[in-house]
C-alpha positions, 0 to 999 in steps of 0.5 A, spaced: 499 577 503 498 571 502 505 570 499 507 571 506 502 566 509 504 561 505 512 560 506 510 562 514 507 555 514 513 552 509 518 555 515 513 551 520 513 545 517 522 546 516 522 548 523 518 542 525 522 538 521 518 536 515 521 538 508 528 542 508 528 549 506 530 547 498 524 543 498 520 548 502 522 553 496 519 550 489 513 547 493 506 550 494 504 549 501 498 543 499 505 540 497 509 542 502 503 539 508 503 532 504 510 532 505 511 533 512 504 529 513 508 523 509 515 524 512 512 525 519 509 517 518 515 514 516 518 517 522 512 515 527 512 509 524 519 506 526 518 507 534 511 503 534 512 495 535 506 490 533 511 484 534 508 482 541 500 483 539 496 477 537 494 476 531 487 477 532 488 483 535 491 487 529 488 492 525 491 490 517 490 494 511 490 489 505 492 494 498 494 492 491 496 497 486 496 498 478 501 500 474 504 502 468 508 497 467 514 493 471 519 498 472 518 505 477 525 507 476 524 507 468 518 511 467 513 506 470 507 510 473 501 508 480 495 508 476 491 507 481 491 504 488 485 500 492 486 497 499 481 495 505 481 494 513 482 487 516 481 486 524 482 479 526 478 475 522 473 481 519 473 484 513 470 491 513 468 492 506 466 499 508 472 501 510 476 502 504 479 506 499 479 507 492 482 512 487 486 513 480 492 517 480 494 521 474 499 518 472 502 523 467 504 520 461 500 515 457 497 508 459 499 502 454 494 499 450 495 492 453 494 495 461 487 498 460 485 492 457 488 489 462 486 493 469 480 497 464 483 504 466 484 508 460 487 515 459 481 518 460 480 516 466 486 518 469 486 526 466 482 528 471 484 523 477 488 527 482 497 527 481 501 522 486 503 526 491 495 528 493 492 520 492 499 518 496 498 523 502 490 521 502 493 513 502 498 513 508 493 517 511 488 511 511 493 506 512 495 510 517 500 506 523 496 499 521 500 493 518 500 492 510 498 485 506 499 484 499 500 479 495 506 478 491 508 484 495 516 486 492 511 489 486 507 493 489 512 495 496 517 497 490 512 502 486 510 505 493 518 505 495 519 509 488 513 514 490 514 515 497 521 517 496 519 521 490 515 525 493 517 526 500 524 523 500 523 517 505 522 509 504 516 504 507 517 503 514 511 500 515 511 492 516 509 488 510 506 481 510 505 477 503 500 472 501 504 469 497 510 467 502 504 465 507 502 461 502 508 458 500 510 457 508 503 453 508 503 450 501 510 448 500 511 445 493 504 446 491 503 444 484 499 449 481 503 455 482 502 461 487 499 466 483 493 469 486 488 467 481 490 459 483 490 461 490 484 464 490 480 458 487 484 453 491 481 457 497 474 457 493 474 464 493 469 467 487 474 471 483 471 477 480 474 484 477 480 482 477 487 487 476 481 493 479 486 494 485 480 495 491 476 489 488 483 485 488 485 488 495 479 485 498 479 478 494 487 478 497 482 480 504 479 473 504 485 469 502 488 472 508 483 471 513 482 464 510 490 463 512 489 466 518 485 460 521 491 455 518 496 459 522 492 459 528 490 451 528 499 451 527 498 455 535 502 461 531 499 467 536 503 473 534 506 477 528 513 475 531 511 467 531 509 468 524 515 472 521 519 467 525 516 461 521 516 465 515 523 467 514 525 459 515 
């Protein structure tokens, strides 16, 4: 019986347009909503325009990840993901999101020496596809900021297409690339720690991803206020000056 309830819901969500019937087969029904969850996002997202509203206005998520290594494609793993809410010029620490992920293989040594996370950390952490659901949920239709963001934008493209066979629709401001915009040949490097004492922003915890999400926060919203003195007034105005 509840063999048959279950591939009734995977049917739906094949009806529906969320998973193909291959898919649909070789998941459980949990996997299969996340999927459809996930897929239907992707999709939602590439008919929502953000380009014409003030900068002031917008809802941001600013996340980071940490990872295995360098390299999605060769076996690298998502060990954990942190991110945080911005809206105009607030941060609100209490609306963010934190978790390890199970990355089903062993973290290397001069990882956890560098984030902190260790294998017995992760081995009771949930798998990718649950922490990636719970992820985009929490981002929901909002706009994404990053910090040298080719890292992290590569990783998250690597999952979501692992999981649910579809690539991030969702816009992506760096930091870095404001910085270099802002700051062009600036001598002391962009790398986030630079630009954070730059910015007389305390630095703590470093490589933890929701710790790094929200110092990536404070940067952001000191680069705001230079990008509003410039008279630059929507996301469309910025990207027109960012891809200069």
């Amino acid at each position: 019986m509840k063999e048959q309830k279950g591939a009734g819901r995977m049917w739906h969500l094949y009806k529906m347009g969320g998973i193909t019937p291959a898919i649909a087969s070789m998941l459980g029904s949990q996997n299969a909503q996340q999927m459809a969850f996930i897929r239907s996002m992707a999709k939602e997202q590439r008919k929502k325009s953000t380009l014409d509203i003030p900068l002031r206005e917008l809802e941001f998520i600013v996340f980071d990840l940490e990872t295995t290594g360098f390299y999605p494609y060769n076996g690298d793993e998502i060990i954990s993901f942190g991110a945080v809410l911005v809206k105009g010029d607030e941060i609100f620490e209490d609306v963010s999101f934190y978790s390890l992920v199970n990355p089903k293989r062993r973290i290397p040594m001069h990882i956890t020496q560098l984030t902190g996370i260790t294998n017995e950390m992760v081995e009771g952490a949930p798998d990718l596809m649950q922490v990636l659901h719970d992820f985009m949920e929490f981002v929901g239709r909002r706009i994404l900021i990053a910090h040298g963001s080719g890292h992290d934008k590569q990783f998250l493209n690597a999952a979501l297409w692992r999981t649910s066979k579809v690539n991030l629709t969702h816009r992506l401001l760096d930091t870095m690339m404001v910085a270099k915009w802002l700051e062009p040949k600036r001598p002391e490097g962009y790398g986030l720690d630079e630009l954070l004492e730059s910015a007389n922003i305390p630095i703590a915890d470093r490589h933890h991803a929701l710790k790094d999400s929200i110092m990536t926060a404070k940067l952001w919203m000191a680069y705001l206020k230079k990008i509003q003195e410039r008279n630059i007034v929507t996301l469309d105005d910025l990207y027109a000056y960012l891809s200069k």
